[in-house]
C-alpha positions as CSV (number, residue, x, y, z in Angstrom):
1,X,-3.6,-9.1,-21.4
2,X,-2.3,-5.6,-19.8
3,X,-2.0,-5.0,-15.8
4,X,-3.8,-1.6,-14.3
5,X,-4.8,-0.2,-11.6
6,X,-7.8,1.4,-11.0
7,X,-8.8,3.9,-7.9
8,X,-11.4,5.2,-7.7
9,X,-12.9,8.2,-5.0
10,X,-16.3,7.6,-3.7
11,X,-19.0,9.9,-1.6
12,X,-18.4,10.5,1.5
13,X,-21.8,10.0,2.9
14,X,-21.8,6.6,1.3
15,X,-22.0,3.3,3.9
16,X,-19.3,1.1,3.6
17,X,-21.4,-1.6,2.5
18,X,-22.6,0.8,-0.5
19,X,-18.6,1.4,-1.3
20,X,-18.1,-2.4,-1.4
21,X,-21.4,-2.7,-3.8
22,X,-19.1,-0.4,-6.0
23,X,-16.1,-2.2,-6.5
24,X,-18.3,-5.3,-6.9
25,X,-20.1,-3.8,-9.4
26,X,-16.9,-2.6,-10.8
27,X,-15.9,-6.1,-10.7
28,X,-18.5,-7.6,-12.7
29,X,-18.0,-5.2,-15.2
30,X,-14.6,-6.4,-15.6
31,X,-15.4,-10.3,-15.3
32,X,-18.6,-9.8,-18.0
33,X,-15.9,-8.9,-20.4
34,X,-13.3,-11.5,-20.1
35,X,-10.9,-9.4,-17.4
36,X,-10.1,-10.4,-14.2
37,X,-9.9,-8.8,-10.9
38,X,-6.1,-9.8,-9.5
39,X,-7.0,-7.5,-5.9
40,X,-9.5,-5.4,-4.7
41,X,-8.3,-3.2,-1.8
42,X,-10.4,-0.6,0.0
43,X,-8.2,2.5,1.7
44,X,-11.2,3.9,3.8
45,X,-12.1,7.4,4.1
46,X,-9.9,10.1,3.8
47,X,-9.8,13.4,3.5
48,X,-9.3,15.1,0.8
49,X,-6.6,18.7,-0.3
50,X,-9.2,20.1,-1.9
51,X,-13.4,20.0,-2.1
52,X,-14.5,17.7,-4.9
53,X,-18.4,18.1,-5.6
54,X,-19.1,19.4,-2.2
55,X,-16.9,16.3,-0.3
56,X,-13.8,16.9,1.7
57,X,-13.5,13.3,2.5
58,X,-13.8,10.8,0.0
59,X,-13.9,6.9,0.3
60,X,-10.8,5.2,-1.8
61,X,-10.9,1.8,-3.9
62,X,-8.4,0.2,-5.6
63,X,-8.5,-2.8,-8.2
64,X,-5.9,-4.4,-9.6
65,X,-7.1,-5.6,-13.2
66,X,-5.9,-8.1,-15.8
67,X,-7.4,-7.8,-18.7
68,X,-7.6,-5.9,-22.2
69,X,-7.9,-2.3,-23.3
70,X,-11.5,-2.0,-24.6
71,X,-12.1,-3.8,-20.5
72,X,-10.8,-0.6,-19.1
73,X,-12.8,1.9,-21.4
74,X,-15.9,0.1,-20.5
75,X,-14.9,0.2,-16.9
76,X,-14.0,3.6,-17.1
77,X,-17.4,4.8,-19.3
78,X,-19.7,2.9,-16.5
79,X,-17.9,4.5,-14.0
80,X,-18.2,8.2,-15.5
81,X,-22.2,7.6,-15.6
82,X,-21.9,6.7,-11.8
83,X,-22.9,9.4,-9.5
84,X,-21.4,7.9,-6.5
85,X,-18.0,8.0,-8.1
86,X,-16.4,11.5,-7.5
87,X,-12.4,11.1,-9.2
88,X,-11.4,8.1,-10.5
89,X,-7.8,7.1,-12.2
90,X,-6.7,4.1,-14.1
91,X,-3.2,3.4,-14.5
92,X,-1.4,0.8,-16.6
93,X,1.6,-1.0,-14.5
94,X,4.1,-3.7,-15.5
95,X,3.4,-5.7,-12.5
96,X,1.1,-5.8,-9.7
97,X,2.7,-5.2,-6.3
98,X,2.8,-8.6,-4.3
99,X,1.5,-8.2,-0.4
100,X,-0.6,-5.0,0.7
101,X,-0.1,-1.8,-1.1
102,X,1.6,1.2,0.1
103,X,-1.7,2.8,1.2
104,X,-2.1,-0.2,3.3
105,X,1.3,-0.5,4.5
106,X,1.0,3.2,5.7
107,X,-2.1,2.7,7.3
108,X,-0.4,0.0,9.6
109,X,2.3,2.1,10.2
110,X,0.3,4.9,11.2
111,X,-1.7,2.8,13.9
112,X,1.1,1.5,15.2
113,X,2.4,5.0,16.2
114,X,-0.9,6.0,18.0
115,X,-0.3,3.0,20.1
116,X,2.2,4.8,22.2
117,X,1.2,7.0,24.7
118,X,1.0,10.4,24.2
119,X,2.6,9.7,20.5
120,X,6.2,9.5,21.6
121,X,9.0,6.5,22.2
122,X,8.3,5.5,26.1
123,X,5.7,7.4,26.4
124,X,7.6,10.3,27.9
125,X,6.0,13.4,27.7
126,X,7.5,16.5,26.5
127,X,9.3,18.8,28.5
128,X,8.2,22.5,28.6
129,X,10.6,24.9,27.2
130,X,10.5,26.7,30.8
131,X,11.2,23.0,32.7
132,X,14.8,23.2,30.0
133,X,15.4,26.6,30.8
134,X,15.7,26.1,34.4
């Protein structure tokens, strides 16, 4: 069977709880037709560069998917009928990527940054340009 991974963008004014009834439901389509769902990670909301359908911020999912072509073009004709689902994308991979994904990764990294105060190293504030001048 082939590797993918599939992300998909979700309403904004969706709960979380209605985002995670996605992916499931995503996931049983999958499982129903002899696939398997390796990962299922959810990004959050984020905005968005552009306006999609009247969103600027969308609500990101990502599944990684084992399982065989006519799988993915079910999963993909389900998830066209679903108004919920703004953009989606699936993307065969050779491999899945072991531990979190880079989204994730950059998440953590990003909170750890607004842990320091006033967002720099010691939590120095920055000098005016008239304290240097004098």
């Amino acid at each position: 069977m082939a590797l993918y991974e599939h992300v998909f963008l979700a309403r904004q004014d969706l709960a979380q709880a209605q985002v995670d009834a996605l992916a499931q439901a995503a996931t049983e389509i999958v499982e129903k037709n002899e696939g398997k769902v390796v990962k299922t990670e959810t990004w959050g909301l984020r905005g968005l560069a552009y306006k999609i359908a009247k969103n600027r911020k969308a609500h990101y999912v990502m599944l990684e998917i084992d399982a065989p072509g006519a799988v993915i073009a079910e999963l993909e004709r389900q998830t066209l009928i679903n108004e919920d689902i703004i953009r989606f994308m699936t993307v065969r991979v050779d491999a899945h990527e072991q531990g979190p994904s880079v989204m994730m990764r950059k998440n953590e990294r990003d909170s750890r940054r607004g842990d320091r105060e006033g967002g720099r190293e010691g939590g120095r504030p920055r000098r005016d340009r008239d304290e240097e001048l004098n």
